[in-house]
mmCIF entry with sequence, helices, sheets and N, C-alpha, C, O atoms, coordinates in Angstrom:
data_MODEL
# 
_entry.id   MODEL 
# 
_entity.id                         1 
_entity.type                       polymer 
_entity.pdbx_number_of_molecules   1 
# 
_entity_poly.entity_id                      1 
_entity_poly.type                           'polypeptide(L)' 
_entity_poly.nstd_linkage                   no 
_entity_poly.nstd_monomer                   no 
_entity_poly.pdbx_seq_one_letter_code       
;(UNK)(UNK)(UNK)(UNK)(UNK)(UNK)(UNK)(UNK)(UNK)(UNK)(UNK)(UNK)(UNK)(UNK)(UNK)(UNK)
(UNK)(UNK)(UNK)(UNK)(UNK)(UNK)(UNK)(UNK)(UNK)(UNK)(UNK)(UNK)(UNK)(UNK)(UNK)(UNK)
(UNK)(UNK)(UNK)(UNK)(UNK)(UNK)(UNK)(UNK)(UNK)(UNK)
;
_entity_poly.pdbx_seq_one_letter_code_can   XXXXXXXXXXXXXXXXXXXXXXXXXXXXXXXXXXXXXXXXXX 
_entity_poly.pdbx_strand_id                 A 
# 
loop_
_entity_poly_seq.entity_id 
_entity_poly_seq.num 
_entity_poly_seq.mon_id 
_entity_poly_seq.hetero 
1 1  UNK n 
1 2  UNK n 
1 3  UNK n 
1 4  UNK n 
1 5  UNK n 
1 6  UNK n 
1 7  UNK n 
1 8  UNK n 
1 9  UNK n 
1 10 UNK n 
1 11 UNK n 
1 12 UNK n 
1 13 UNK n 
1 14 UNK n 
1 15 UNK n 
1 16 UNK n 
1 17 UNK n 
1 18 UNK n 
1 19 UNK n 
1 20 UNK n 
1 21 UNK n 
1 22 UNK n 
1 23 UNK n 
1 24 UNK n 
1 25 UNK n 
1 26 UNK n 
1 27 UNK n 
1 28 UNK n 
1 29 UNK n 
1 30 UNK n 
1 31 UNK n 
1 32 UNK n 
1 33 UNK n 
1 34 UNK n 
1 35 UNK n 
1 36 UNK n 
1 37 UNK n 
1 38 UNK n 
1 39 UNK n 
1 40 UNK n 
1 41 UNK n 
1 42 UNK n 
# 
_struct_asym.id          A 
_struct_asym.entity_id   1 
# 
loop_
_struct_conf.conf_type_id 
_struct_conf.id 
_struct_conf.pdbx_PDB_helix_id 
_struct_conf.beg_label_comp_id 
_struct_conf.beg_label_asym_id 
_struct_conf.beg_label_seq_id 
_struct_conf.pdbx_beg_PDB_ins_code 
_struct_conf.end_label_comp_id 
_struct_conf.end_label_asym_id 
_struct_conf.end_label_seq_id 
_struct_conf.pdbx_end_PDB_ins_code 
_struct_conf.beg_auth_comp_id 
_struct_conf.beg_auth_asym_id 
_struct_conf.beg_auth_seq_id 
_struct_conf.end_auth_comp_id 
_struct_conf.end_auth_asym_id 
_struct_conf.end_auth_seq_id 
_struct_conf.pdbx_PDB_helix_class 
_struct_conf.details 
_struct_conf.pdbx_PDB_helix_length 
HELX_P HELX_P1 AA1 UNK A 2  ? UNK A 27 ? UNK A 2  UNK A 27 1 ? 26 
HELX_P HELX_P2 AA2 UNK A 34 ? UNK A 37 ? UNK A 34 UNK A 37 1 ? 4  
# 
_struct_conf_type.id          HELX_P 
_struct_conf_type.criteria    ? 
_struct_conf_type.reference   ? 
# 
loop_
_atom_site.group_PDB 
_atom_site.id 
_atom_site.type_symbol 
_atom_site.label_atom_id 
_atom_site.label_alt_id 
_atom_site.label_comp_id 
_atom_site.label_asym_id 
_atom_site.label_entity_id 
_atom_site.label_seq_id 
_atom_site.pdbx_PDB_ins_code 
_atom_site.Cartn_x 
_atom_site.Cartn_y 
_atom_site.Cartn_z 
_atom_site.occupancy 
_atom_site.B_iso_or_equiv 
_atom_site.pdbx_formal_charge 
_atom_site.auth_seq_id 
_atom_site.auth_comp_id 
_atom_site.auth_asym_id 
_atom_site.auth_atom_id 
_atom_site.pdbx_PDB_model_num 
ATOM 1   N N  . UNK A 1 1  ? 0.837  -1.196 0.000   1.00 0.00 ? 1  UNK A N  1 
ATOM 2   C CA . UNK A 1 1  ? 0.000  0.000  0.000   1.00 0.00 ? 1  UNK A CA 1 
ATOM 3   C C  . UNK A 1 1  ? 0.879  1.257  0.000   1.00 0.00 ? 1  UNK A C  1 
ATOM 4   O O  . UNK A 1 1  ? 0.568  2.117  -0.824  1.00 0.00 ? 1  UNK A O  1 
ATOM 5   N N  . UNK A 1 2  ? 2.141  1.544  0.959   1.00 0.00 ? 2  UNK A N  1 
ATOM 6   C CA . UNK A 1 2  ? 2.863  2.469  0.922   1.00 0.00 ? 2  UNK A CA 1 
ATOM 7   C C  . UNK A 1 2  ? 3.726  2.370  -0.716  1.00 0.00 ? 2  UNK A C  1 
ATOM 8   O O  . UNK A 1 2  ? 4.076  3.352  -1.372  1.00 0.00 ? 2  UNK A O  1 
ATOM 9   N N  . UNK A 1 3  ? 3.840  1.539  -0.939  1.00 0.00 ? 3  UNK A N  1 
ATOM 10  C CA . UNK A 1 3  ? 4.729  1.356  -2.017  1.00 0.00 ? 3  UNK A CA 1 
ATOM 11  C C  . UNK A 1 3  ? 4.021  2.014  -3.401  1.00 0.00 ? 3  UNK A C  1 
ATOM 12  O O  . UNK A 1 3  ? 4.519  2.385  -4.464  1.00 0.00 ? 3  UNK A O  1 
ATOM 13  N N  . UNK A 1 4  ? 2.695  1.990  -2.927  1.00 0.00 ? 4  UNK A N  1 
ATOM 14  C CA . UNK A 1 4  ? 1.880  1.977  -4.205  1.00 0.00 ? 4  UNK A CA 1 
ATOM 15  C C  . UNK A 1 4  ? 1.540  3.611  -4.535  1.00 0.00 ? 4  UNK A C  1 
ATOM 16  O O  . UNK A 1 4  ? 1.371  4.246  -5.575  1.00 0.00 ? 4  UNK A O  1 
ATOM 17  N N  . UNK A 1 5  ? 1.533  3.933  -3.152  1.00 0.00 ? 5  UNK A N  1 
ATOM 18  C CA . UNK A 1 5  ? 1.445  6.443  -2.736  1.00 0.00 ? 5  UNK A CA 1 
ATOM 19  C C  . UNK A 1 5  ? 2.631  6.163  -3.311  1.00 0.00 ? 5  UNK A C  1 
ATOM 20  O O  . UNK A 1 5  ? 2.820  6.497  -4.481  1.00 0.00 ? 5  UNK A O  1 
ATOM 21  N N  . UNK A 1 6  ? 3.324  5.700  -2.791  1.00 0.00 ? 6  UNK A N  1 
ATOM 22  C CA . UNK A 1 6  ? 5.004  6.364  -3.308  1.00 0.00 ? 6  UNK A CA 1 
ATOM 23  C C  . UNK A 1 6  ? 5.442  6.449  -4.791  1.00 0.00 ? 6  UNK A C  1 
ATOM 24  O O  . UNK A 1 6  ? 6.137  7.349  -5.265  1.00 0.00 ? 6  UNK A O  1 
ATOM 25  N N  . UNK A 1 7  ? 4.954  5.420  -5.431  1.00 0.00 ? 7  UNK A N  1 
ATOM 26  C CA . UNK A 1 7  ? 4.890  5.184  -6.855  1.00 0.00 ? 7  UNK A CA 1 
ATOM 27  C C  . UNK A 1 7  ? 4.074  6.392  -7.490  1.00 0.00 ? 7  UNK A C  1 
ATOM 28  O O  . UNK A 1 7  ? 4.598  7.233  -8.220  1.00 0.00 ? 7  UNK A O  1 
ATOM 29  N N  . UNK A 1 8  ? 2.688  6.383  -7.117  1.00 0.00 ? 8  UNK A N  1 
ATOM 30  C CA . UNK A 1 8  ? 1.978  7.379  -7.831  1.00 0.00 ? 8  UNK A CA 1 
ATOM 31  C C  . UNK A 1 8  ? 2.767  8.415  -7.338  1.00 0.00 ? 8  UNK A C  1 
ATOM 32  O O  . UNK A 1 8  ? 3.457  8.891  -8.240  1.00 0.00 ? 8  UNK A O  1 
ATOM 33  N N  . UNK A 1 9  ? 2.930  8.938  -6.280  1.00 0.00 ? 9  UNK A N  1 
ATOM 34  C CA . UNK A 1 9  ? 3.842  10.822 -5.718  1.00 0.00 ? 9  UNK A CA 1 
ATOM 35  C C  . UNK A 1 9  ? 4.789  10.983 -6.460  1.00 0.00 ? 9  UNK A C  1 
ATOM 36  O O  . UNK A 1 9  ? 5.328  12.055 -6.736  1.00 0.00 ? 9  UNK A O  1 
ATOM 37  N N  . UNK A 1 10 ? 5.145  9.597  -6.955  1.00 0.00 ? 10 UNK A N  1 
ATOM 38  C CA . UNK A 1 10 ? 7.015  9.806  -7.840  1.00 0.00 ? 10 UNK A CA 1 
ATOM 39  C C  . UNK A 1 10 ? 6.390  10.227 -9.113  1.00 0.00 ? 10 UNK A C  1 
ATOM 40  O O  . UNK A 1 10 ? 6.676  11.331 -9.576  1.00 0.00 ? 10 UNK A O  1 
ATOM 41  N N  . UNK A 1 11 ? 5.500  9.384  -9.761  1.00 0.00 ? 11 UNK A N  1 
ATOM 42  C CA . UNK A 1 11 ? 4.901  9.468  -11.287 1.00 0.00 ? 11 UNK A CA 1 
ATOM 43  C C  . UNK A 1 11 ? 4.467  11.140 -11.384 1.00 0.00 ? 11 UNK A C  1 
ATOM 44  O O  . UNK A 1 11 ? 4.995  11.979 -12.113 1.00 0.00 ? 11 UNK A O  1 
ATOM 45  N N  . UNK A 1 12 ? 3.245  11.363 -10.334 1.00 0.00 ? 12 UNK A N  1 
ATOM 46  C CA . UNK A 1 12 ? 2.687  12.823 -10.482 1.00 0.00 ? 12 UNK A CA 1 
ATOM 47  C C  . UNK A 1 12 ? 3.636  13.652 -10.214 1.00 0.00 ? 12 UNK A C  1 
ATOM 48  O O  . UNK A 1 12 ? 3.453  14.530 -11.057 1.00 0.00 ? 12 UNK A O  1 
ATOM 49  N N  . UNK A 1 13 ? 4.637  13.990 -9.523  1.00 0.00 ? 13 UNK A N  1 
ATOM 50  C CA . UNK A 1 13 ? 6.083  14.728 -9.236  1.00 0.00 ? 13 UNK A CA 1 
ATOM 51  C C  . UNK A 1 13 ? 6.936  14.715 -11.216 1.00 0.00 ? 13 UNK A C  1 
ATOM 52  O O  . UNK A 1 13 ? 7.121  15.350 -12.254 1.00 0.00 ? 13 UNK A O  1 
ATOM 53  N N  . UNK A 1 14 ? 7.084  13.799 -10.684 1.00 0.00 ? 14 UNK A N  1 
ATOM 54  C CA . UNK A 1 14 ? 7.798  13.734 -12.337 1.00 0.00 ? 14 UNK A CA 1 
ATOM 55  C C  . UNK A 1 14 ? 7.306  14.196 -13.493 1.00 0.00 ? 14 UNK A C  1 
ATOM 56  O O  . UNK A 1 14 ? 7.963  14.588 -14.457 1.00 0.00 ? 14 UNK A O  1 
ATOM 57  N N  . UNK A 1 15 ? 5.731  14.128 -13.350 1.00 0.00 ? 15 UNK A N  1 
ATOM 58  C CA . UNK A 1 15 ? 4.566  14.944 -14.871 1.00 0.00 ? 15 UNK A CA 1 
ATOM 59  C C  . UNK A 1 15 ? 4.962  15.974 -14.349 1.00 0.00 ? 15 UNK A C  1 
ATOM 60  O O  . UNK A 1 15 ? 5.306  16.583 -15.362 1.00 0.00 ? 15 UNK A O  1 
ATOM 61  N N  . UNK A 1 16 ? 5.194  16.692 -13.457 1.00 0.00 ? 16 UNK A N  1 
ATOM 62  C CA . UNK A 1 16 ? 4.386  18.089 -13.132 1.00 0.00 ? 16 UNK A CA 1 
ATOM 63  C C  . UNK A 1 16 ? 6.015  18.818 -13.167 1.00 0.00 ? 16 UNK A C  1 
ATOM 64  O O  . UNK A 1 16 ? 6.068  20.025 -13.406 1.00 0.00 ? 16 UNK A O  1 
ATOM 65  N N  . UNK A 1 17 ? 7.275  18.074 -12.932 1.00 0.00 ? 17 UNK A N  1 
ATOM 66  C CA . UNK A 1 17 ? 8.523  18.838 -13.566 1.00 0.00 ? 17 UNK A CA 1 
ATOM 67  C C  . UNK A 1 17 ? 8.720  18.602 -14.818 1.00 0.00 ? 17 UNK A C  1 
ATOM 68  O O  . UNK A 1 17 ? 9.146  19.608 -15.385 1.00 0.00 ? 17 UNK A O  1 
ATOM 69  N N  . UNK A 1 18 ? 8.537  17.306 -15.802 1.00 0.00 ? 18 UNK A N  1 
ATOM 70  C CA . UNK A 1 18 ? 8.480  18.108 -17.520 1.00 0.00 ? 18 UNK A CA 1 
ATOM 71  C C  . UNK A 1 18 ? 7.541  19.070 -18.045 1.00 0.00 ? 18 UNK A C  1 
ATOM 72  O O  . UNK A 1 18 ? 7.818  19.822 -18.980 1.00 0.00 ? 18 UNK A O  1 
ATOM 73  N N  . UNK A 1 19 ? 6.009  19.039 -17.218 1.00 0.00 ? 19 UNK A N  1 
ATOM 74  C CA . UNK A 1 19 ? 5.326  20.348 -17.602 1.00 0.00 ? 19 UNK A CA 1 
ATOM 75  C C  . UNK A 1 19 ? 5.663  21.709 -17.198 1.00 0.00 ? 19 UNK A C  1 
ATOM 76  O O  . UNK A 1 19 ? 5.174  22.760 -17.612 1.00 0.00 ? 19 UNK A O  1 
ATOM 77  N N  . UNK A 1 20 ? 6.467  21.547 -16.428 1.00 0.00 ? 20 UNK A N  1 
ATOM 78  C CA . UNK A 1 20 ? 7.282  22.954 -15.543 1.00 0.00 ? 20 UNK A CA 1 
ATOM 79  C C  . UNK A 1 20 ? 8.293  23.182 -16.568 1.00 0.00 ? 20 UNK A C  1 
ATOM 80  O O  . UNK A 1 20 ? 8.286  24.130 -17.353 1.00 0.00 ? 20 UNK A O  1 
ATOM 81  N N  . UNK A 1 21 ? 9.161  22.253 -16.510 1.00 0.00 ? 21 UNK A N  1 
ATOM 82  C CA . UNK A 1 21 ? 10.353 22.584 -17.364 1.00 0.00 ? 21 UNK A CA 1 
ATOM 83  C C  . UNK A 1 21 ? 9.794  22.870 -18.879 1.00 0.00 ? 21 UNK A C  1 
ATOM 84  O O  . UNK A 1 21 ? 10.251 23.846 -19.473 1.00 0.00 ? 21 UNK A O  1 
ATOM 85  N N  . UNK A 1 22 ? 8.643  21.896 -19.629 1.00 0.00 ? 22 UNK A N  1 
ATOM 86  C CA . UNK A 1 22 ? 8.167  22.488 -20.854 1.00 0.00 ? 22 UNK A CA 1 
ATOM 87  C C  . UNK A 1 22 ? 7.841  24.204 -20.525 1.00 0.00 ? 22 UNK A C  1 
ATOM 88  O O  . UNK A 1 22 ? 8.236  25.014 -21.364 1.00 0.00 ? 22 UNK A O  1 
ATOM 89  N N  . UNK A 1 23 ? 7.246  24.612 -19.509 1.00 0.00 ? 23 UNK A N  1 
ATOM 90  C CA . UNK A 1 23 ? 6.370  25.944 -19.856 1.00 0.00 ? 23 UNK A CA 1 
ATOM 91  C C  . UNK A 1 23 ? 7.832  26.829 -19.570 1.00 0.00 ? 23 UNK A C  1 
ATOM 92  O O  . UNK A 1 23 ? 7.837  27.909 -20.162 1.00 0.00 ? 23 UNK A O  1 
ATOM 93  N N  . UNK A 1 24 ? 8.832  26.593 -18.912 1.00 0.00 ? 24 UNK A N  1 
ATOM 94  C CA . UNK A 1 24 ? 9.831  27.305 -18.698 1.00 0.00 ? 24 UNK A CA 1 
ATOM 95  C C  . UNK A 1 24 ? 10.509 27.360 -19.822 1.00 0.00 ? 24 UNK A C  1 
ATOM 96  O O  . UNK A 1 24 ? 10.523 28.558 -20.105 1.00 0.00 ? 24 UNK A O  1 
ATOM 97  N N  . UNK A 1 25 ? 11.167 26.688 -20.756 1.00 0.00 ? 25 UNK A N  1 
ATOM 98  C CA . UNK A 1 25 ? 11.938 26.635 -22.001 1.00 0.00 ? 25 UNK A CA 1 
ATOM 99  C C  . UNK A 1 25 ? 10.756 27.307 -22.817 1.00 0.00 ? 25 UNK A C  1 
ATOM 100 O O  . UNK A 1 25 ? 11.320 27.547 -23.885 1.00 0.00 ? 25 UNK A O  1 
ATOM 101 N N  . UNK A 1 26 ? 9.425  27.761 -22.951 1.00 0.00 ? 26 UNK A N  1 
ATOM 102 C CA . UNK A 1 26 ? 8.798  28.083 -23.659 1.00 0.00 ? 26 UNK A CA 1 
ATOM 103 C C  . UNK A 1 26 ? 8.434  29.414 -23.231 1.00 0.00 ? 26 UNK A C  1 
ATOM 104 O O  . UNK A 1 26 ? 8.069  30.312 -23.989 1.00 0.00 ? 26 UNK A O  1 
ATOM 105 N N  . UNK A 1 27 ? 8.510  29.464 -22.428 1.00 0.00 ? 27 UNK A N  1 
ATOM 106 C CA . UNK A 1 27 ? 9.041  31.583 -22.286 1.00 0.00 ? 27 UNK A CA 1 
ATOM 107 C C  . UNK A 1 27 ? 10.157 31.918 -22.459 1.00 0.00 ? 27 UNK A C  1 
ATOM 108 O O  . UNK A 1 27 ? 10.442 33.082 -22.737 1.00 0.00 ? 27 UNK A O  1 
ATOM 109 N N  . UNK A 1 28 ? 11.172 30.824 -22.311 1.00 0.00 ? 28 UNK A N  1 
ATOM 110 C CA . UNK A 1 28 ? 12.271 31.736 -22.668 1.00 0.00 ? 28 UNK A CA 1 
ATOM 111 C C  . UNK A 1 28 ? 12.788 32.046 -24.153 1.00 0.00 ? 28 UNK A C  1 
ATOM 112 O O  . UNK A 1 28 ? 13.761 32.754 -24.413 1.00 0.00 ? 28 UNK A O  1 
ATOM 113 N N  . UNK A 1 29 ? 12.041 31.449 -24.999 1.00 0.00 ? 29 UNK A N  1 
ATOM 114 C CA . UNK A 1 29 ? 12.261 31.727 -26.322 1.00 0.00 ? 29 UNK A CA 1 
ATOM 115 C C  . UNK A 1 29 ? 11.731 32.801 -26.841 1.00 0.00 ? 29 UNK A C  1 
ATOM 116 O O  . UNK A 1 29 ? 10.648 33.023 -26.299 1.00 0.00 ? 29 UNK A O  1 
ATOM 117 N N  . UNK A 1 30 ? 12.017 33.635 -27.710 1.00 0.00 ? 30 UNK A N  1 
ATOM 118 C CA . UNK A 1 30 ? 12.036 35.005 -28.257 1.00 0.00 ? 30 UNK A CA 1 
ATOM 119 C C  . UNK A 1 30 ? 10.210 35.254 -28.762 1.00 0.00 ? 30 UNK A C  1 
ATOM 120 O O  . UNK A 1 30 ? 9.682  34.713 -29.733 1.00 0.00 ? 30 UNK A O  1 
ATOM 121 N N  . UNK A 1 31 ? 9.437  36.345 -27.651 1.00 0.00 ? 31 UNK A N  1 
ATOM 122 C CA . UNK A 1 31 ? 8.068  35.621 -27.736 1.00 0.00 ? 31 UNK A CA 1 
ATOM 123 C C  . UNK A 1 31 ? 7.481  36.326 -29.083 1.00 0.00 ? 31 UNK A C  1 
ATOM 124 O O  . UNK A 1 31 ? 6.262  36.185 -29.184 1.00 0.00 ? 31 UNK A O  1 
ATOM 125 N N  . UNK A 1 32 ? 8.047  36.994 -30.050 1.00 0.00 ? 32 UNK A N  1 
ATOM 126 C CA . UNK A 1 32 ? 7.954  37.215 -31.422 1.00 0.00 ? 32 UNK A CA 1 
ATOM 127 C C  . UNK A 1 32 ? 8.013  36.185 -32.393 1.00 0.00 ? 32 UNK A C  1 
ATOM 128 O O  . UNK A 1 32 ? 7.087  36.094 -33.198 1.00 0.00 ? 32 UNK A O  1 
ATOM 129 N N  . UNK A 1 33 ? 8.740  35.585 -32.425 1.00 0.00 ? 33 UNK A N  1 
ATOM 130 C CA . UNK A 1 33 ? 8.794  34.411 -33.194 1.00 0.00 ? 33 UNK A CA 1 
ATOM 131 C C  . UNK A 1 33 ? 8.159  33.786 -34.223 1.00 0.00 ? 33 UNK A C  1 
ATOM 132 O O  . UNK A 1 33 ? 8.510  33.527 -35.374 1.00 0.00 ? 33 UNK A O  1 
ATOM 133 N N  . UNK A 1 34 ? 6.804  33.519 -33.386 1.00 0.00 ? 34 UNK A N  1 
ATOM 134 C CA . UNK A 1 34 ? 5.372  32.787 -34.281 1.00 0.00 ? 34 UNK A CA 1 
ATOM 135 C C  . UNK A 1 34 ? 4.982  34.279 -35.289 1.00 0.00 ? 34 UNK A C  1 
ATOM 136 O O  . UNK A 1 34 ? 4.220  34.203 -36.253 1.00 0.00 ? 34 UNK A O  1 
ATOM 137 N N  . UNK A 1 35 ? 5.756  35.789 -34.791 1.00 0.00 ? 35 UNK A N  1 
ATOM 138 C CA . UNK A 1 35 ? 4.713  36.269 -35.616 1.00 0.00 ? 35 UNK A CA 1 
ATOM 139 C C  . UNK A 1 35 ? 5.686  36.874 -37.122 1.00 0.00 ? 35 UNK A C  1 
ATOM 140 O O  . UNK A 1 35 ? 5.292  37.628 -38.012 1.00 0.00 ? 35 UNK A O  1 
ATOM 141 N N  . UNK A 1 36 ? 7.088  36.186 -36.955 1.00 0.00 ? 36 UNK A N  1 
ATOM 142 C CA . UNK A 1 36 ? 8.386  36.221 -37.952 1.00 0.00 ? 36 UNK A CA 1 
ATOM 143 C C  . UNK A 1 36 ? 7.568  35.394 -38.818 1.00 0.00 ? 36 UNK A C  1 
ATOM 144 O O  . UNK A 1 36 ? 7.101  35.788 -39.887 1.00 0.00 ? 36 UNK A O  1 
ATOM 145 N N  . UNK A 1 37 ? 7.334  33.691 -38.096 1.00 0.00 ? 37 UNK A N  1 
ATOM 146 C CA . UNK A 1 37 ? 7.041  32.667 -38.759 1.00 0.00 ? 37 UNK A CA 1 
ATOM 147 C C  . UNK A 1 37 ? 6.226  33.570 -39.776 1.00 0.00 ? 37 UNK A C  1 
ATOM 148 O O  . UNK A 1 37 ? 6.679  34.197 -40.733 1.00 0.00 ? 37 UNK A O  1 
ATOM 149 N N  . UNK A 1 38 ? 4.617  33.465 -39.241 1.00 0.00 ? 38 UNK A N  1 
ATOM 150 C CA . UNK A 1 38 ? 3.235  34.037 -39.578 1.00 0.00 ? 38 UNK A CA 1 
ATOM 151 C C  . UNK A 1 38 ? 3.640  35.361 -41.392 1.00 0.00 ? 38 UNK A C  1 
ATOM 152 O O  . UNK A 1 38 ? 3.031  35.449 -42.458 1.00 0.00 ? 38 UNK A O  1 
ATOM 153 N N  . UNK A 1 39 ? 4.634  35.941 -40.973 1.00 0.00 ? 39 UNK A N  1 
ATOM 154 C CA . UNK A 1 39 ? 4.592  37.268 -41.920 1.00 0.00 ? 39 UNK A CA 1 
ATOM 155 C C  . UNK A 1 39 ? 5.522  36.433 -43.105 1.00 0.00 ? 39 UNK A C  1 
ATOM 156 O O  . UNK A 1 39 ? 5.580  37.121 -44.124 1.00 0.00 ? 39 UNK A O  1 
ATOM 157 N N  . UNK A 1 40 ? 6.058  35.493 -43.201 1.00 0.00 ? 40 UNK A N  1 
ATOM 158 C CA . UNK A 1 40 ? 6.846  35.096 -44.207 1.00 0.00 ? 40 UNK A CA 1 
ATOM 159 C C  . UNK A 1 40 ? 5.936  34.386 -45.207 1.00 0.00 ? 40 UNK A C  1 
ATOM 160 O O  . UNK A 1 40 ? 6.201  34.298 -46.406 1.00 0.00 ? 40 UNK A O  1 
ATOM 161 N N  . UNK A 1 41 ? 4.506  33.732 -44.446 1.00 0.00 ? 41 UNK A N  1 
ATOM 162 C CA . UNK A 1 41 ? 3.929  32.989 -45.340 1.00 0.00 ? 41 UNK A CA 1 
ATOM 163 C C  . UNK A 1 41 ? 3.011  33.438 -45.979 1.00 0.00 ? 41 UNK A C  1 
ATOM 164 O O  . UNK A 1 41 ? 2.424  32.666 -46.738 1.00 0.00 ? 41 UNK A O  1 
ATOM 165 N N  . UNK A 1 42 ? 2.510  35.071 -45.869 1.00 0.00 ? 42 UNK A N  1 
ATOM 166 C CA . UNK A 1 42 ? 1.760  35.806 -46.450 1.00 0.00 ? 42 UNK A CA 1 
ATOM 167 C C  . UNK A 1 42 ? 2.309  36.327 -47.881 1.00 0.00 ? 42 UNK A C  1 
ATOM 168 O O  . UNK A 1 42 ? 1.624  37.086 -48.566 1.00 0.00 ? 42 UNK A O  1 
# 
């Protein structure tokens, strides 16, 4: 039973730092970007 919290706390811990680390690497990129992309294909 303990083995089984500990498993899920590790799993949900672990989603919730690649969604951290995704939203962090995704502000730090230049937040113009999409609209460089956007004007080239017009």
């Amino acid at each position: 039973m303990l083995a089984r919290r500990f498993t899920i706390v590790c799993l949900l811990s672990a989603l919730f730092g690649i969604m951290f680390a995704a939203l962090v690497a995704e502000t730090s990129r230049p937040a113009r970007s999409w609209e460089m992309t956007s004007s080239k294909t017009d």
